[in-house]
Biotite code that builds the C-alpha atoms (Angstrom):
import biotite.structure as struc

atoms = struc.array([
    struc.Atom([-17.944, 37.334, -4.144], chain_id="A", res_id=1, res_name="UNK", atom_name="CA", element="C"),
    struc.Atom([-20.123, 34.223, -3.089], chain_id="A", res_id=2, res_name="UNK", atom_name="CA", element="C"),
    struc.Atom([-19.111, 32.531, 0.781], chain_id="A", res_id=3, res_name="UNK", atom_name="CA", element="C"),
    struc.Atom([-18.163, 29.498, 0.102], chain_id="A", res_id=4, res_name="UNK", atom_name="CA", element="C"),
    struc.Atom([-20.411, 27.343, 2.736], chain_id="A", res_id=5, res_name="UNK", atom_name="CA", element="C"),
    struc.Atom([-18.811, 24.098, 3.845], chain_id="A", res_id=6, res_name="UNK", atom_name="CA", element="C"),
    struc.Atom([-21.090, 21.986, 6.638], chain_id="A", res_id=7, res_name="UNK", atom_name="CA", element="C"),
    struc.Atom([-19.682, 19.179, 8.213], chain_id="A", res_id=8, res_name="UNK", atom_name="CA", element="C"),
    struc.Atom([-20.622, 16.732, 10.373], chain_id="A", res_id=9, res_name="UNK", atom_name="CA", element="C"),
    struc.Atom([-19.663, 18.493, 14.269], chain_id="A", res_id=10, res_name="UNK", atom_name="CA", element="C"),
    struc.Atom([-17.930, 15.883, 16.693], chain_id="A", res_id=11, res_name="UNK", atom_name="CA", element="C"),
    struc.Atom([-20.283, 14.994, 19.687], chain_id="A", res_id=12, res_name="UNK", atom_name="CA", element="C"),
    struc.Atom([-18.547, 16.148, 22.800], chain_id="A", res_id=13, res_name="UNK", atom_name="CA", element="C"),
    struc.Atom([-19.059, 12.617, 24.210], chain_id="A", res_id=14, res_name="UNK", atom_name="CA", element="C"),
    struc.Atom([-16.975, 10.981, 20.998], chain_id="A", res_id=15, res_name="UNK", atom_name="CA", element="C"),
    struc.Atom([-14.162, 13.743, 21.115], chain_id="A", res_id=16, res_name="UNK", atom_name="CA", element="C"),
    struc.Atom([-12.022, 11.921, 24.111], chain_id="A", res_id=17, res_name="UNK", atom_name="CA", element="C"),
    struc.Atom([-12.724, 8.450, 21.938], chain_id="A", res_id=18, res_name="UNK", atom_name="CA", element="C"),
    struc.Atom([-11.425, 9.999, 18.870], chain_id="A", res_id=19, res_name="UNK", atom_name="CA", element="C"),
    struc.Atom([-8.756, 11.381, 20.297], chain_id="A", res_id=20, res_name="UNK", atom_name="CA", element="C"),
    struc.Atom([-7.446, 8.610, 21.815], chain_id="A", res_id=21, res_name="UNK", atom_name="CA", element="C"),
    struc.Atom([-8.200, 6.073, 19.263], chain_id="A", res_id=22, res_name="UNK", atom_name="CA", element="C"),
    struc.Atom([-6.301, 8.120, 16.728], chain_id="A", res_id=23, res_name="UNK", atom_name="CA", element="C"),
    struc.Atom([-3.393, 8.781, 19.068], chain_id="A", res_id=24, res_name="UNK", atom_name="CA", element="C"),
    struc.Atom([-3.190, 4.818, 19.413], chain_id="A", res_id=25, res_name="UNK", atom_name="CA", element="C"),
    struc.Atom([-2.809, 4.974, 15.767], chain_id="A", res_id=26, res_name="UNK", atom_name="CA", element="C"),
    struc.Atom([0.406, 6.257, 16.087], chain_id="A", res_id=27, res_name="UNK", atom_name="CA", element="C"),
    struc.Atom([1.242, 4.416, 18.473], chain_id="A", res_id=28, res_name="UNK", atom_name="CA", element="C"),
    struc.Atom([0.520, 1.026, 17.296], chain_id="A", res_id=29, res_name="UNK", atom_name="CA", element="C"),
    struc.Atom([2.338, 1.689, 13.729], chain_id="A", res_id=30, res_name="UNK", atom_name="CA", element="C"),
    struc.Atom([5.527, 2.749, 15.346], chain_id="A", res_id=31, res_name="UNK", atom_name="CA", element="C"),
    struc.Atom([5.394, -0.288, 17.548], chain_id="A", res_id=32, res_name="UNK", atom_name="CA", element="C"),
    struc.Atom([4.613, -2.550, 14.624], chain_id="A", res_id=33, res_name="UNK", atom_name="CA", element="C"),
    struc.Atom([6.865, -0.791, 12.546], chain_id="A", res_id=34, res_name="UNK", atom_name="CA", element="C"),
    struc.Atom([9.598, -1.143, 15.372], chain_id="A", res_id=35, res_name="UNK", atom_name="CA", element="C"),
    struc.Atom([9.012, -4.486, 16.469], chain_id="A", res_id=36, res_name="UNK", atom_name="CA", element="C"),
    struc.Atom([9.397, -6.006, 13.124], chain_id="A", res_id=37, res_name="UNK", atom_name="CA", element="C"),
    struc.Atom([12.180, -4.013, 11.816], chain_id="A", res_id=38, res_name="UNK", atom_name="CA", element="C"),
    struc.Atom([13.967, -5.326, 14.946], chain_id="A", res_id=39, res_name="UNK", atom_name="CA", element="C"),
    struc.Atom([13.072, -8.935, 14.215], chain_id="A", res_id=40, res_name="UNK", atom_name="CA", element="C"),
    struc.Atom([14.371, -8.374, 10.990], chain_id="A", res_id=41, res_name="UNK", atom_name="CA", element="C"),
    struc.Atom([17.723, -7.320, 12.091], chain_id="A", res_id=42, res_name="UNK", atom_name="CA", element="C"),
    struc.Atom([17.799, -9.929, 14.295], chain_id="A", res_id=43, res_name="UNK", atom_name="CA", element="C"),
    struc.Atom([18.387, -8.186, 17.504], chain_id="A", res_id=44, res_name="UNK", atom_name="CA", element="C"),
    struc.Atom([14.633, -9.215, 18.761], chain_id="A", res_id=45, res_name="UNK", atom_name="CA", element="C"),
    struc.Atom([13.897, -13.674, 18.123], chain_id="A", res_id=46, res_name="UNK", atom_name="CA", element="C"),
    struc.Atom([11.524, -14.555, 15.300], chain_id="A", res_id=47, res_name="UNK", atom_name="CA", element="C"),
    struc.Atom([8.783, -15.324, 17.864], chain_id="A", res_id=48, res_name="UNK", atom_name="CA", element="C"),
    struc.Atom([8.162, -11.939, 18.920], chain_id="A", res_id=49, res_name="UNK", atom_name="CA", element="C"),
    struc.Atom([7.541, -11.245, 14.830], chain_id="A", res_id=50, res_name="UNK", atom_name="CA", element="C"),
    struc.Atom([3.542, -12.012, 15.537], chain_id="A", res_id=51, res_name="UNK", atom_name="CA", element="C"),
    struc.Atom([2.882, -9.389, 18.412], chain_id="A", res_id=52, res_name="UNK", atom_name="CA", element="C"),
    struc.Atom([4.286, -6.978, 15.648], chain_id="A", res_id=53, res_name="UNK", atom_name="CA", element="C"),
    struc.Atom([1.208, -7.841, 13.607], chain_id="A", res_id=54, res_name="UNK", atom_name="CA", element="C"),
    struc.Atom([-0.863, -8.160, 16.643], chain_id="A", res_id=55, res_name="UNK", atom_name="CA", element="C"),
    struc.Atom([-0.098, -3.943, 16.753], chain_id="A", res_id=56, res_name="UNK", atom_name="CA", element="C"),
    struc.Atom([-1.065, -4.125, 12.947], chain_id="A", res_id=57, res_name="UNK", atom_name="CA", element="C"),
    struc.Atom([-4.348, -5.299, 13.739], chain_id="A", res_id=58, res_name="UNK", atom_name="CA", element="C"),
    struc.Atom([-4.773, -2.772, 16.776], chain_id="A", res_id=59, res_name="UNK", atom_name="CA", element="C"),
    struc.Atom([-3.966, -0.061, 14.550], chain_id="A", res_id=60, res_name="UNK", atom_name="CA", element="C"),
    struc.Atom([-6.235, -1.201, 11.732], chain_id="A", res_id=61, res_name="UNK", atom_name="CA", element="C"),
    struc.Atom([-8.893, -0.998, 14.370], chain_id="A", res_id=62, res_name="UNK", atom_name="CA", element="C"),
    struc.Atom([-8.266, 2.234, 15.784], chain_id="A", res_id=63, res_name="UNK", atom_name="CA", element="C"),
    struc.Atom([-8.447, 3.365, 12.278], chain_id="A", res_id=64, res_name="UNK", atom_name="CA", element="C"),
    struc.Atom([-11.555, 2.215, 11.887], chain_id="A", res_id=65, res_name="UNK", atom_name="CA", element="C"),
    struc.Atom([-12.852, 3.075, 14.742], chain_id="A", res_id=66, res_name="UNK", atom_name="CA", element="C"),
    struc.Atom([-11.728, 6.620, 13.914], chain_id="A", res_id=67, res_name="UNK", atom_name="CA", element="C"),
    struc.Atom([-13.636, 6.361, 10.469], chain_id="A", res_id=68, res_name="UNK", atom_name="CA", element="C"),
    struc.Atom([-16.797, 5.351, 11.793], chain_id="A", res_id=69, res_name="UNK", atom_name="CA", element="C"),
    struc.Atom([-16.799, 7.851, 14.539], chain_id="A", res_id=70, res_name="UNK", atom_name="CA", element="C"),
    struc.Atom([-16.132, 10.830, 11.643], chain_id="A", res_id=71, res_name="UNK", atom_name="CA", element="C"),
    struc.Atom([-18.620, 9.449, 9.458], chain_id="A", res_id=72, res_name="UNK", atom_name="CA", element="C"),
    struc.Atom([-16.430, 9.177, 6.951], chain_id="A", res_id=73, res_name="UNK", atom_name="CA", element="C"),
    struc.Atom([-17.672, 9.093, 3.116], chain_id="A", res_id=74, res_name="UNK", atom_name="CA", element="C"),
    struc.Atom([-17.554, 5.542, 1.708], chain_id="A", res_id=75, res_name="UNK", atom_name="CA", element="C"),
    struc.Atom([-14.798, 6.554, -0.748], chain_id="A", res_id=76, res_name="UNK", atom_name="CA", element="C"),
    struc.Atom([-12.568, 7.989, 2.356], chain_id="A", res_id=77, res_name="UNK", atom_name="CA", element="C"),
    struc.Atom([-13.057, 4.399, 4.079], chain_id="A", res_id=78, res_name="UNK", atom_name="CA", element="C"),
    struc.Atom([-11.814, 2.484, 1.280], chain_id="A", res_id=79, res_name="UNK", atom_name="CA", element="C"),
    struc.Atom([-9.073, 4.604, 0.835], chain_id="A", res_id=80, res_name="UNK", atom_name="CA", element="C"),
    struc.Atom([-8.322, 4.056, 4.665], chain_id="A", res_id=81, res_name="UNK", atom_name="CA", element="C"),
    struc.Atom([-8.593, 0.299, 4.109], chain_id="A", res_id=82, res_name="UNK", atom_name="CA", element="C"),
    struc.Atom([-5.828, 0.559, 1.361], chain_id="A", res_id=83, res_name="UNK", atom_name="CA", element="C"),
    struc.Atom([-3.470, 2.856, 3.555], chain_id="A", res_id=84, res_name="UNK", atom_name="CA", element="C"),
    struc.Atom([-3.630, 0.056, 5.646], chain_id="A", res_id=85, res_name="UNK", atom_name="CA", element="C"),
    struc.Atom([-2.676, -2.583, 3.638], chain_id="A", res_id=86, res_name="UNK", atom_name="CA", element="C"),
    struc.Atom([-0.232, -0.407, 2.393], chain_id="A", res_id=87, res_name="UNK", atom_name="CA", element="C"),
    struc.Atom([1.306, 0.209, 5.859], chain_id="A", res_id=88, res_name="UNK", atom_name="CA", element="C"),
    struc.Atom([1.141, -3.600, 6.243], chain_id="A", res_id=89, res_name="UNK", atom_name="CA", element="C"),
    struc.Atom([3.092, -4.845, 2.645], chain_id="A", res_id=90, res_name="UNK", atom_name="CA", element="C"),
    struc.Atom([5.958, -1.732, 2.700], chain_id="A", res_id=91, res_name="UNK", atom_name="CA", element="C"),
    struc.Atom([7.670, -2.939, 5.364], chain_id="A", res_id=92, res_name="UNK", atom_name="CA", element="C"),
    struc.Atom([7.866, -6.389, 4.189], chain_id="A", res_id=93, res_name="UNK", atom_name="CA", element="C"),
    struc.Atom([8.310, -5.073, 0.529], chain_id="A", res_id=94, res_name="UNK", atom_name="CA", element="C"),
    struc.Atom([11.516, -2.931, 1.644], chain_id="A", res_id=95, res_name="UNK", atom_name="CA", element="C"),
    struc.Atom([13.183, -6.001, 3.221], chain_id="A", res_id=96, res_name="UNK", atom_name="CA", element="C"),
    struc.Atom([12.544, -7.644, 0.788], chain_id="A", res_id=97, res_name="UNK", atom_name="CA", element="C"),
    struc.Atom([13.987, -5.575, -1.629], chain_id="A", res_id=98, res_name="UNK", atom_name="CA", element="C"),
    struc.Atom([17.347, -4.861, 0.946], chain_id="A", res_id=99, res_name="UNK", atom_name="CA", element="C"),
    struc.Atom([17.654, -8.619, 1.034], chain_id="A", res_id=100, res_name="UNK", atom_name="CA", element="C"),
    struc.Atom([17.917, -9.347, -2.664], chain_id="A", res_id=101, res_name="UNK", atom_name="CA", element="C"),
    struc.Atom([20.041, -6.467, -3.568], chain_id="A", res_id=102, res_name="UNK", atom_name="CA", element="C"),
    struc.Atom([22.941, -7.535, -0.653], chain_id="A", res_id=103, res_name="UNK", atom_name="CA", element="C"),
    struc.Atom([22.481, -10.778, -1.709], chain_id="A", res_id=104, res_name="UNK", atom_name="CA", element="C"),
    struc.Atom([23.298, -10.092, -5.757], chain_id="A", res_id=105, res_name="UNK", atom_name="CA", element="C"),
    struc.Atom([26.462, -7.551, -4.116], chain_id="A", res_id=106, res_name="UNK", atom_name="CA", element="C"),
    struc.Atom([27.315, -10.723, -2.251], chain_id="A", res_id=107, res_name="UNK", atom_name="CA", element="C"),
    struc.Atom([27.462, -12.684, -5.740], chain_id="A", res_id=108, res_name="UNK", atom_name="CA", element="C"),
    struc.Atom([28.848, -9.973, -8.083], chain_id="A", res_id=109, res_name="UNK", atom_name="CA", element="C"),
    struc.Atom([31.523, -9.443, -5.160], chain_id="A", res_id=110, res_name="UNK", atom_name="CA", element="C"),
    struc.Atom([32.073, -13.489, -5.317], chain_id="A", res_id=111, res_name="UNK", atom_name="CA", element="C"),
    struc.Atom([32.607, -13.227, -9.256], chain_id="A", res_id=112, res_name="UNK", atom_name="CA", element="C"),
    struc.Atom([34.901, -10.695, -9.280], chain_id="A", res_id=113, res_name="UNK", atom_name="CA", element="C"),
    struc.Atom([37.005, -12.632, -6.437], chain_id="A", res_id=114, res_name="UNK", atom_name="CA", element="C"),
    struc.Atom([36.949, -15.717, -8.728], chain_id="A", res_id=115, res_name="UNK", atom_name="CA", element="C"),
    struc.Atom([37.872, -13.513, -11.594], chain_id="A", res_id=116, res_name="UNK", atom_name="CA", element="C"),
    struc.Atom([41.490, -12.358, -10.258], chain_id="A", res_id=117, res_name="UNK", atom_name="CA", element="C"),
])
């Protein structure tokens, strides 16, 4: 049987704290975007804290790439990055969205059936 031989690029010892960090902050920022504007959704948190939640977006979205250009990602990895991004962006606004309209056809059916009694 043949060794399989991978090579990668190694991580420069002065990039591994950057990495580290900037991917950490990854986290980070997405949970804090993620938080802020599911809690400006539910209205416990005012509508004008709704743009530091995409302010954290952004931070994250850099970290990211950050991250990508300090593995040397291939292109094909980046633009898959990009679209996790955009993705992590639109689902949030997608599921309230979708919570939203389906209350507010309950609300109506629930109105109907009132009338109808």
């Amino acid at each position: 049987m043949d060794e399989v031989i991978r090579s990668r690029p190694e991580i420069a010892l002065d990039d591994f704290l950057p990495i580290f960090l900037s991917s950490s902050m990854v986290l980070i920022f997405g949970a804090l975007f993620v938080g802020i504007y599911t809690l400006v959704k539910m209205g416990i948190l005012k509508k004008i804290y709704a743009p530091l939640a995409y302010i954290f977006w952004i931070l994250q979205a850099y970290c990211m790439y950050f991250v990508a250009v300090k593995l040397q990602v291939d292109p094909i990895v980046g633009k898959i990055l990009a679209v996790v991004m955009i993705a992590y962006l639109t689902f949030p606004h997608l599921y309230y969205y979708l919570t939203h309209t389906a209350e507010t056809e309950e609300e109506y059916e629930n109105q109907e059936i009132k009338k109808g009694k």
